[in-house]
C-alpha positions in Angstrom: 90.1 112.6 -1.1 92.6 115.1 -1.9 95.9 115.2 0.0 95.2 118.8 1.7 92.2 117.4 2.8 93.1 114.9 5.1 93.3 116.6 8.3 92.0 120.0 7.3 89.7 119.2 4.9 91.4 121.5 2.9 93.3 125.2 3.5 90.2 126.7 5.5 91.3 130.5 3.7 93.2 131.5 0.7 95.3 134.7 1.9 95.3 137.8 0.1 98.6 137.4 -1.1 98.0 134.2 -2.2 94.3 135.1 -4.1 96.5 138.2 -6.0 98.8 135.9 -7.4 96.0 133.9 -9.1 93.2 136.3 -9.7 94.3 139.9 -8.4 90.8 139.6 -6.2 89.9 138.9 -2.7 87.4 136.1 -3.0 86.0 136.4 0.4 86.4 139.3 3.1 87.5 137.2 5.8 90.6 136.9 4.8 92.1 139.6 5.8 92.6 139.0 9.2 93.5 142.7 10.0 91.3 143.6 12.6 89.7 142.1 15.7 86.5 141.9 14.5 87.4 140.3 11.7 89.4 138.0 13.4 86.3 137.4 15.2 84.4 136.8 12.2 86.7 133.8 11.5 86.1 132.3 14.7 82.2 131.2 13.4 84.4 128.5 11.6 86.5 127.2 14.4 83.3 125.4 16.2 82.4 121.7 14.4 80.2 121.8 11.9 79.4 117.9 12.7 77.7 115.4 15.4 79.4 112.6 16.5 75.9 111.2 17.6 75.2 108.5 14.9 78.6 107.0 15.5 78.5 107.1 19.3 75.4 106.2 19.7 75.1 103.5 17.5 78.5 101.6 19.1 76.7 102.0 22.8 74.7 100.1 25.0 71.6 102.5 24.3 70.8 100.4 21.0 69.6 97.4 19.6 67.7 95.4 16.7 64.8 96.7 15.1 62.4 95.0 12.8 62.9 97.4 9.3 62.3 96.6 5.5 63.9 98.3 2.4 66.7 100.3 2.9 68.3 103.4 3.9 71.2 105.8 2.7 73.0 105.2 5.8 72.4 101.8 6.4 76.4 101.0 5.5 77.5 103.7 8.5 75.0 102.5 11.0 75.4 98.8 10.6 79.2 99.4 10.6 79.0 100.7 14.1 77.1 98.8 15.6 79.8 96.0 14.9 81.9 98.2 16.1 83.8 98.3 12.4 85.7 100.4 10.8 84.0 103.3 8.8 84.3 102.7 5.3 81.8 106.2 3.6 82.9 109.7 3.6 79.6 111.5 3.7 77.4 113.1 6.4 78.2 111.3 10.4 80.5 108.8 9.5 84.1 108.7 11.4 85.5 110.2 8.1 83.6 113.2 8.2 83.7 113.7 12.1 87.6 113.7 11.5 87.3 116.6 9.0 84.9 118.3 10.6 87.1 118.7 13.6 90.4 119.6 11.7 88.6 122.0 9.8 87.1 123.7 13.1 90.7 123.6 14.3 92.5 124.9 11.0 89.9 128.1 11.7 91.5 128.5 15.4 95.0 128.5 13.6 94.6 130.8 11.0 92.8 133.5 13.9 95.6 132.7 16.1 98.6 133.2 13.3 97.1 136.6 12.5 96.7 137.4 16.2 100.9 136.9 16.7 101.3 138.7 13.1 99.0 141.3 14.3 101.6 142.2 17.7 99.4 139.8 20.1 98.0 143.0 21.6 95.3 143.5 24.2 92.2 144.3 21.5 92.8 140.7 20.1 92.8 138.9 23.4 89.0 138.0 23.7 89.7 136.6 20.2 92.6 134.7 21.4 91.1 133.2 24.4 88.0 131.9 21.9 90.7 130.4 19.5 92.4 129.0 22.0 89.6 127.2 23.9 87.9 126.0 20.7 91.5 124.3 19.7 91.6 122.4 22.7 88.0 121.8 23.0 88.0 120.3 19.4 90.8 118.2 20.0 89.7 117.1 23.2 86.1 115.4 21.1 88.7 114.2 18.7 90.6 112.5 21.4 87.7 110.6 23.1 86.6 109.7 20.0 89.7 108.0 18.2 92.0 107.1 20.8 92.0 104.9 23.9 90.8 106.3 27.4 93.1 108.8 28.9 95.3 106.9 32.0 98.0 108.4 34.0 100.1 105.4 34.1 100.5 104.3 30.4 99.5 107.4 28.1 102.9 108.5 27.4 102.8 105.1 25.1 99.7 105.4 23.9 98.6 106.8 20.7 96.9 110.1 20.9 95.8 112.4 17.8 97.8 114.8 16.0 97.9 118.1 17.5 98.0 120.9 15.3 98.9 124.7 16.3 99.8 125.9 13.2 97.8 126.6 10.0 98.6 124.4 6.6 100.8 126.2 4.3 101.7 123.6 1.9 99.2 121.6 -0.4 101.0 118.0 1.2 101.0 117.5 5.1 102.1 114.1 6.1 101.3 113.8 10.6 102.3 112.1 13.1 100.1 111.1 16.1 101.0 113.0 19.2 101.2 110.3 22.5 97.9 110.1 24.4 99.7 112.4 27.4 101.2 114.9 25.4 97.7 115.5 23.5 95.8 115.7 26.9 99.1 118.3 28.0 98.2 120.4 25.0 94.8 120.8 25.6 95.2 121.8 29.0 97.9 124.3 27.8 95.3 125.8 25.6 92.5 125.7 28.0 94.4 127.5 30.6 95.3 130.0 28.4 92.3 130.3 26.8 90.3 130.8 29.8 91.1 134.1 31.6 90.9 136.0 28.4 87.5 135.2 27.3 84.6 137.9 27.8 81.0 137.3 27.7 80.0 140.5 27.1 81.9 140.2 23.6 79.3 138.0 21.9 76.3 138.7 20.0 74.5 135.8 20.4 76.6 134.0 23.9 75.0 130.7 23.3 76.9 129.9 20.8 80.4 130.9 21.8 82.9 129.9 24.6 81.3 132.1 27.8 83.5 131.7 30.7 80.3 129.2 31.7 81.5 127.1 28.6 85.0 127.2 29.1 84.5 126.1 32.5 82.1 123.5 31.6 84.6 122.1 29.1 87.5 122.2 32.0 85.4 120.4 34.8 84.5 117.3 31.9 88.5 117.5 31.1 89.8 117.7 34.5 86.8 114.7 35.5 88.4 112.1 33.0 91.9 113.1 34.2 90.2 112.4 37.7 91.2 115.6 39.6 88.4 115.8 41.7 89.3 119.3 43.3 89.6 121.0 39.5 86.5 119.2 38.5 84.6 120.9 41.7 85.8 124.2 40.8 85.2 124.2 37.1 81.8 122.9 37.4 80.5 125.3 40.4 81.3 128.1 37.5 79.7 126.9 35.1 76.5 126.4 37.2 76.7 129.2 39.2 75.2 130.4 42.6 71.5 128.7 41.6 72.6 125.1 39.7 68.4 124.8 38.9 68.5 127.7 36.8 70.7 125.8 34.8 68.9 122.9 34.6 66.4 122.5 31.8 62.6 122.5 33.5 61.2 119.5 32.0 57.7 120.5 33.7 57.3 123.8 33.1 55.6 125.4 30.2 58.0 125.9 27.6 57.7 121.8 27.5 54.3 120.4 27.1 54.6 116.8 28.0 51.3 116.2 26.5 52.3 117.5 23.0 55.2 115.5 21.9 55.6 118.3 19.1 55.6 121.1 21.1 58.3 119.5 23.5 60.6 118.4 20.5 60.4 122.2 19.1 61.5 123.3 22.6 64.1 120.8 23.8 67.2 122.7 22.0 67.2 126.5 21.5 69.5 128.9 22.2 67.2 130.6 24.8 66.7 126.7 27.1 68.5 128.2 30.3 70.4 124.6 30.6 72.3 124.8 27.0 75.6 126.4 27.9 77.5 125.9 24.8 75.0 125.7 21.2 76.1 124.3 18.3 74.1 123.4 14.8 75.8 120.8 12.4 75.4 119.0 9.0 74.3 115.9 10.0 71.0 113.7 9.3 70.8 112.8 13.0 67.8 114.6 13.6 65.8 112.7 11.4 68.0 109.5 11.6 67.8 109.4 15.4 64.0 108.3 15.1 64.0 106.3 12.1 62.0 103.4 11.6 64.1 102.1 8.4 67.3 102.1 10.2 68.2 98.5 12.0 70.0 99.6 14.5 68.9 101.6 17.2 67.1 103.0 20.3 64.2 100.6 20.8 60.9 100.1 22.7 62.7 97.3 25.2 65.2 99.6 25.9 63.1 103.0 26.8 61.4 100.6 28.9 64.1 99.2 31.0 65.5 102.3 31.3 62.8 105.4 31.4 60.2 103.1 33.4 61.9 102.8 36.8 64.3 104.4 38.7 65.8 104.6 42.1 63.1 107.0 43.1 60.6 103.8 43.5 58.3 104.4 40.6 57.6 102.5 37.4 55.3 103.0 34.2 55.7 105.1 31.3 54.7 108.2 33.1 57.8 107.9 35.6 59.6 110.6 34.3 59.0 113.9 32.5 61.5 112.5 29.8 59.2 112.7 26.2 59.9 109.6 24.0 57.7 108.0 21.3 57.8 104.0 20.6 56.9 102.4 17.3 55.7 99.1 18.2 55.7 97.8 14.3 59.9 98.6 14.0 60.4 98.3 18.0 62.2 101.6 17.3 62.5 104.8 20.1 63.0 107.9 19.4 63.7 110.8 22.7 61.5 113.8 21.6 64.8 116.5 21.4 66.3 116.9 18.2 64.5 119.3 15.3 65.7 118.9 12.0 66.8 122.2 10.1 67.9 123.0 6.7 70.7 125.0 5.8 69.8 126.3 2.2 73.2 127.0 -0.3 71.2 129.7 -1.5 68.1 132.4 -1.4 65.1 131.1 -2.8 66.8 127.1 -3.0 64.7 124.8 -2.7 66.9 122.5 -1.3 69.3 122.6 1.5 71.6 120.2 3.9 70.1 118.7 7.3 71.2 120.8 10.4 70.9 119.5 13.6 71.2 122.2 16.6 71.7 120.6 20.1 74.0 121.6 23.4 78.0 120.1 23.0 77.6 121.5 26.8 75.0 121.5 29.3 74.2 122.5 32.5 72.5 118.9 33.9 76.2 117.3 32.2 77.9 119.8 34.7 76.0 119.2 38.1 76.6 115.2 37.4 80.5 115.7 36.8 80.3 117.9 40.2 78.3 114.9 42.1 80.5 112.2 40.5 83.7 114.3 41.9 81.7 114.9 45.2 81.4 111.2 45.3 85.5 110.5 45.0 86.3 113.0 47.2 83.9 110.9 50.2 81.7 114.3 49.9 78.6 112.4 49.7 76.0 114.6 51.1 77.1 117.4 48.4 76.9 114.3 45.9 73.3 113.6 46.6 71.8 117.1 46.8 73.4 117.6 43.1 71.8 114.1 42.1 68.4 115.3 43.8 68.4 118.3 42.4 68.2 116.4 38.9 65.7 114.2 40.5 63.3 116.7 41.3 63.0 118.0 38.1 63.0 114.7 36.3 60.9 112.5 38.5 56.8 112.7 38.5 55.5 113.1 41.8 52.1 111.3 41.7 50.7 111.0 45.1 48.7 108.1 44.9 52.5 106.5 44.5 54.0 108.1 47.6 54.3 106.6 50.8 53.9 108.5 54.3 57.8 108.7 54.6 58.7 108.8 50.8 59.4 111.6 48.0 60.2 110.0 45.0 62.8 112.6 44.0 64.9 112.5 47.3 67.8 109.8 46.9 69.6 108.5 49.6 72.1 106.7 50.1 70.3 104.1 51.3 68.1 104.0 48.4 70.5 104.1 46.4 72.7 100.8 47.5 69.3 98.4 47.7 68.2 99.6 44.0 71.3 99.7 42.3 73.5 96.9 43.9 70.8 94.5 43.7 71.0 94.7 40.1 74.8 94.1 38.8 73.7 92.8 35.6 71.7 96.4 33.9 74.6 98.7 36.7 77.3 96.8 36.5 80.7 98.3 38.5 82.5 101.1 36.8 86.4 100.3 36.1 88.0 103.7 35.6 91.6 103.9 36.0 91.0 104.8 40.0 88.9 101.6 40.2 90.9 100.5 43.5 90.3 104.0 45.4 86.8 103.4 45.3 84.8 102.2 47.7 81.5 100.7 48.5 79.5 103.5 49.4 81.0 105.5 46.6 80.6 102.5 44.1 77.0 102.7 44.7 76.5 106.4 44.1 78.7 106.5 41.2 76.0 103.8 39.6 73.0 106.0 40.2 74.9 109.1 38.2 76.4 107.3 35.7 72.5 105.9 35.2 71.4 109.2 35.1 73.3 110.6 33.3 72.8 107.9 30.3 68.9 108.4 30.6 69.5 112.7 30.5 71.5 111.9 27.4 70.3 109.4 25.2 70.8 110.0 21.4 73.2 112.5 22.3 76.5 110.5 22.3 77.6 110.8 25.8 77.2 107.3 27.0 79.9 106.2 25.0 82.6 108.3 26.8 81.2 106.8 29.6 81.6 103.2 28.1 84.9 103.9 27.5 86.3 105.7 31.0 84.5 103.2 32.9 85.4 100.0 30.9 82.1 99.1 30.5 81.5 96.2 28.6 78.7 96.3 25.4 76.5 93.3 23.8 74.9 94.2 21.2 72.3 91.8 20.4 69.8 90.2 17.3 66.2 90.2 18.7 64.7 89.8 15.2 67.7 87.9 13.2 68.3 85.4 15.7 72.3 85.9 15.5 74.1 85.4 18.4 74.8 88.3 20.4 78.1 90.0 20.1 80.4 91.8 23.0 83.0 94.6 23.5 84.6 93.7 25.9 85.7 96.2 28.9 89.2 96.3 27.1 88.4 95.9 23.1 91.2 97.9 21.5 87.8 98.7 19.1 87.0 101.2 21.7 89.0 104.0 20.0 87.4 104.4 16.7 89.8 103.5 13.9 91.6 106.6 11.6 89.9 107.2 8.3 91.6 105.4 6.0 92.4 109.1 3.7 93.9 110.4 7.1 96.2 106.9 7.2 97.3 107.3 3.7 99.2 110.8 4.9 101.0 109.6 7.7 98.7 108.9 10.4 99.5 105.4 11.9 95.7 103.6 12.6 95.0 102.2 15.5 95.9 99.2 16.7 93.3 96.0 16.6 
């Protein structure tokens, strides 16, 4: 790789000053950054243009063995994570590319904010700003989770955090240092408060796909929740959800998803239009047809959809227990959740080829109602806790009634219910280990099992279990069905945890992590 790649993956723009000297053109209109809309036009760039989901998935607990002959393209990146290894490729969803793809989101915030302060910082610009802003912080914040340790209050001002960059590259050769852990998370805040009061909704074409105020308070409520400021968390999540929180929860039983044509459901699950997708992204990455592959060896698989998707605290088991969509491949063992449509993003009109695009939600509104419950929970505020879990419940549980007894709706959770089905299980729920581990309580132990349960079976194959992993110290075996290895274990406190730096982005300063 190219020095002035490392962190950027390059200069994102050439300035016109800069394009004169060499060819006395302006190669691409967007950079001139002279106007509000065009600074606006930038902004398209400053969201990732990447999924993290191969590489958090793949290092979870939602994955395993499967039986699979030949080979694959990715074969290197997926066997690599699930030992929990280094990334050694550079293409499509490895570390190396979700590193770039990040810095070059955030290099696109930089050069809209520099020509915002050249332009006078004056009123017309400030929706612009207040977009830049919050995609800067939201961008580092992924990077964050992903390639450093867990944020904690008592020890982050030693440990290593990411660099944070608020200024554009200028020079062809940038070496970095790594911010501390607690001045990154102080950044991001900075930019997240100032971000949010100046965003407008009524600014964007197509909302969906931009930082709404419902988006930039869905990112605060999941930043303030792993800082563990339960009021914040509360706050920032009842915006984002609104006066109705169903309406932002994706109807699983309604018509737009056909549980009886698998198709029909998959075509449907992501779209700008699903009432639950807050903030809509689409990236280069071969998830969407890697996520269900049979030739890959690691991941989802038959044993695990069943121990997870065929019986919950709402008392029913089978395959029909849920409205959640899933196929099983009983040759390979593999699973595949019926969400993710692959699309191709053609280089030109009339190719014939293109790169895979994978469109899902980076926010959602089911991710929001579970943060709120789980800060209901730790501030003793149970009964608000459980009408946010059953409100998931009822639109995720079937209701058969031949399963029902006289006193009993399957989608109402109590916390009775809740302590005899999840402590009576310690090994498949074990207790969470956050940094607050000795606040908790009983009562709130139990309830925090049944969302952080829920909240893995809403998101698998979309990466968010493994920021669960890591807040709550979980620990991960990873085992050999088919090989007959022994099984192997990250332990609750694995330094491993925090992906390592890609090698290129070590080679320019950036010390790795530790192991």
């Amino acid at each position: 790789m190219k020095a002035y790649k490392i962190i950027t993956g390059g200069m994102m723009l050439l300035f016109a000053s800069a394009c004169n000297s060499f060819l006395d053109v302006v190669p691409d209109n967007r950079t001139v950054l002279d106007t509000p809309e065009a600074v606006k036009e930038l902004l398209v760039s400053a969201y990732p243009d990447c999924h993290y989901y191969h590489v958090c998935e793949v290092m979870s607990d939602n994955v395993g063995e499967r039986v699979v002959t030949g080979t694959h393209s990715r074969s290197i990146l997926n066997e690599e994570m699930y030992y929990w290894e280094p990334g050694s490729q550079t293409g499509q969803d490895t570390p190396t590319y979700i590193w770039t793809g990040y810095y070059n989101a955030i290099a696109a915030a930089n050069h809209a904010l520099r020509a915002i302060r050249e332009a006078g910082d004056t009123p017309e610009y400030a929706e612009a700003k207040g977009e830049a802003l919050l995609c800067r912080a939201f961008n580092h914040f992924l990077l964050v989770n992903i390639f450093a340790e867990h944020y904690v209050p008592n020890g982050a001002e030693s440990m290593l955090g990411i660099p944070y960059c608020t200024e554009p590259e200028t020079v062809p050769i940038v070496y970095y240092k790594r911010n501390t852990l607690k001045e990154t998370y102080e950044l991001i805040e900075k930019d997240l408060l100032e971000g949010l009061p100046l965003i407008k909704d009524e600014s964007y074409e197509a909302p969906k796909y931009h930082f709404t105020k419902a988006a930039a308070a869905a990112f605060a409520a999941r930043f303030y929740q792993y800082k563990g400021e339960w009021d914040k968390v509360i706050t920032y999540a009842t915006r984002a959800l609104g006066n109705n929180p169903v309406k932002k929860i994706r109807d699983l039983k309604g018509k737009q998803f056909n549980v009886s044509d698998k198709d029909y459901y998959q075509q449907n699950y992501f779209t700008s239009a699903e009432q639950s997708v807050i903030l809509f992204v689409g990236g280069c990455s071969w998830w969407a047809r890697d996520f269900s592959s049979t030739s890959l060896r690691f991941g989802m698989t038959k044993e695990l959809s069943t121990e997870l998707l065929t019986e919950t605290v709402c008392g029913r088991s089978g395959s029909s227990c849920t409205y959640y969509v899933y196929s099983t491949y009983t040759a390979s063992q593999a699973c595949q959740m019926r969400k993710f449509k692959e699309q191709f993003k053609y280089s030109a009109v009339g190719s014939t080829t293109g790169r895979g695009y994978c469109f899902a939600a980076l926010l959602s509104g089911e991710e929001a109602l579970l943060n709120r419950a789980e800060a209901y929970t730790m501030k003793h505020q149970f009964d608000s806790a459980l009408i946010d879990v059953n409100i998931l419940l009822k639109e995720r549980v079937r209701v058969n009634p031949e399963d029902i007894n006289a006193d009993f709706t399957p989608y109402q959770a109590t916390l009775e219910k809740i302590k005899n089905f999840y402590d009576d299980l310690p090994e498949l729920f074990p207790d969470v280990e956050p940094f607050y581990a000795s606040e908790i309580d009983e009562d709130q132990m139990s309830i925090l099992k049944c969302i952080v349960d829920w909240r893995r079976k809403e998101f698998l194959q979309e990466g968010l279990r493994w920021f669960d992993i890591k807040r709550f110290h979980l620990p991960v075996t990873h085992t050999f069905r088919d090989s007959d290895m022994a099984p192997i274990t990250l332990a609750k406190d694995d330094l491993r945890r925090a992906v390592q730096i890609p090698t290129e982005a070590q080679g320019f300063g950036v010390e790795p992590n530790p192991r």
